[in-house]
N, C-alpha and C positions, 0 to 999 in steps of 0.2 A: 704539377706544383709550380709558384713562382715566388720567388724571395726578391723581396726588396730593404734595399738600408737606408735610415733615416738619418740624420744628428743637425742639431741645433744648437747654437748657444748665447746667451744673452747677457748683457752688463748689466751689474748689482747698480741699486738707488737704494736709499734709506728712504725713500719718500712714497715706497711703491709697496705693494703685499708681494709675498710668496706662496705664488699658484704654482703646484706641482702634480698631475695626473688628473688636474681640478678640484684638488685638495688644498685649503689656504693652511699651510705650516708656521707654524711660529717661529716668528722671525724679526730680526731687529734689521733686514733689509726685503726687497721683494727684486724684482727683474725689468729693464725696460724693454718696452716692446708698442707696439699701434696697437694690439689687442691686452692681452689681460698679461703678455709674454709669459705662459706657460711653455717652456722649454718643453717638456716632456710630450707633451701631448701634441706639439711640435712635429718634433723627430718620429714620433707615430706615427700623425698624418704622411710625413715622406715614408715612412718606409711604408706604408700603405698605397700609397700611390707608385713608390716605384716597382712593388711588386704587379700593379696593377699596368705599368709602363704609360703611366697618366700625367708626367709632369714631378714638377714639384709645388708645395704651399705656397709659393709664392706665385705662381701664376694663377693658381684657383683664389685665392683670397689675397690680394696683393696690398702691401700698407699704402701704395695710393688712391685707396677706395675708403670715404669716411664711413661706409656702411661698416665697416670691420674695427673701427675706431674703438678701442676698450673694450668689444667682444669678449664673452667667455670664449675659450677655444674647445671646451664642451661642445659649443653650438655647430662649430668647425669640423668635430671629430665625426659629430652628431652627420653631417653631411657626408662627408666620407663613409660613414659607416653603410646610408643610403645606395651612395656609388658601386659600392662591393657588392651590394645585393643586387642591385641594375646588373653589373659586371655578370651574374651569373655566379658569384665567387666565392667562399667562407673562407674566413680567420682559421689559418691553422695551431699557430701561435704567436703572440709577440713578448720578444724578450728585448729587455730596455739598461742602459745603465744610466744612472744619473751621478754626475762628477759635478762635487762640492766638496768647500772644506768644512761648512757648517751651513746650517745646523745639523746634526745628527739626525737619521732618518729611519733609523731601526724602528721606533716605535710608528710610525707611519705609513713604512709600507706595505703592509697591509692593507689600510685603507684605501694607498692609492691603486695597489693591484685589482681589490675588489672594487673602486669606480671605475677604473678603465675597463673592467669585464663586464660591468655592467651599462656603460657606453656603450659599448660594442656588441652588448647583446651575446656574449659568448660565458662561457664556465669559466672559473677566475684561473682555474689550473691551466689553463691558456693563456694566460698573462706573467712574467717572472719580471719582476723587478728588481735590481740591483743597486748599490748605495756606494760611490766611490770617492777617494779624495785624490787629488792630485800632487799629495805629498807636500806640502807647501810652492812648488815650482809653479813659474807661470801665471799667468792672471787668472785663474782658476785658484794655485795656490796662495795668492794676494787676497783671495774674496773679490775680485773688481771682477768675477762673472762667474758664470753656472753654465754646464754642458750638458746636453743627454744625446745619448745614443737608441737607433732602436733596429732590428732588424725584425720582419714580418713575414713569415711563408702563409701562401692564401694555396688553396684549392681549390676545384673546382671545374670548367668545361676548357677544353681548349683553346685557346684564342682561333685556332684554324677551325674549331669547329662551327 
């Protein structure tokens, strides 16, 4: 087995949507970013790769590439998900937090646990998604950004083998 940890986080725009596991939430702000800044899906990708000891998002899809310019990061994960099977390697679990002060995410996450399982091509009971606030402190508790967390254990062949 190999575990790897992801986290991301991104400055609030009122000008932007809010993409989260590639779910658009309703929202009176969204996230900036060179692609669609889906935090979440983000901090996946790393912890996908670092399980994999492949880097991080930012050297496989880097924002000075205009190919990546407004991208879903679906398309992103959708690659990675490829990588892991190249790798020899399956999704053990990935378990994620997302640290916001709003909007509330209870009735969404669901949804977004079942896209991410279904990106990924795995059963959704292998995906836990978590919903956090940072208590008002900090630029997270300001709303001027959004974080996710994700840690990913892959199984699979040895690397020595």
């Amino acid at each position: 087995m190999r575990i790897g940890l992801g986290f991301d986080i991104h400055k609030t725009d009122k000008s932007r949507k809010l993409i989260l596991g590639g779910i658009e939430i309703p929202s009176d702000f969204g996230l900036v970013g060179h692609s669609d800044a889906d935090v979440l899906i983000h901090a996946i990708i790393d912890s996908i790769l670092g399980a994999l000891g492949k880097g991080d998002i930012g050297e496989w899809f880097p924002d000075t590439d205009k190919k990546y310019k407004d991208i879903s990061s679906v398309k992103l994960l959708e690659q990675i998900r490829d990588l892991v099977k190249k790798e020899g390697k399956q999704i053990g679990n990935i378990d994620c937090n997302i640290i916001l002060e709003k909007p509330k995410l209870k009735e969404y996450k669901e949804k977004i646990k079942n896209n991410i399982a279904s990106i990924l091509k795995i059963s959704s009971d292998q995906v836990n998604i978590k919903a956090k606030t940072n208590e008002g402190m900090g630029c997270i508790g300001r709303g001027e950004a959004v974080e996710a967390q994700s840690i990913c254990i892959l199984r699979g062949r040895s690397c020595l083998s």
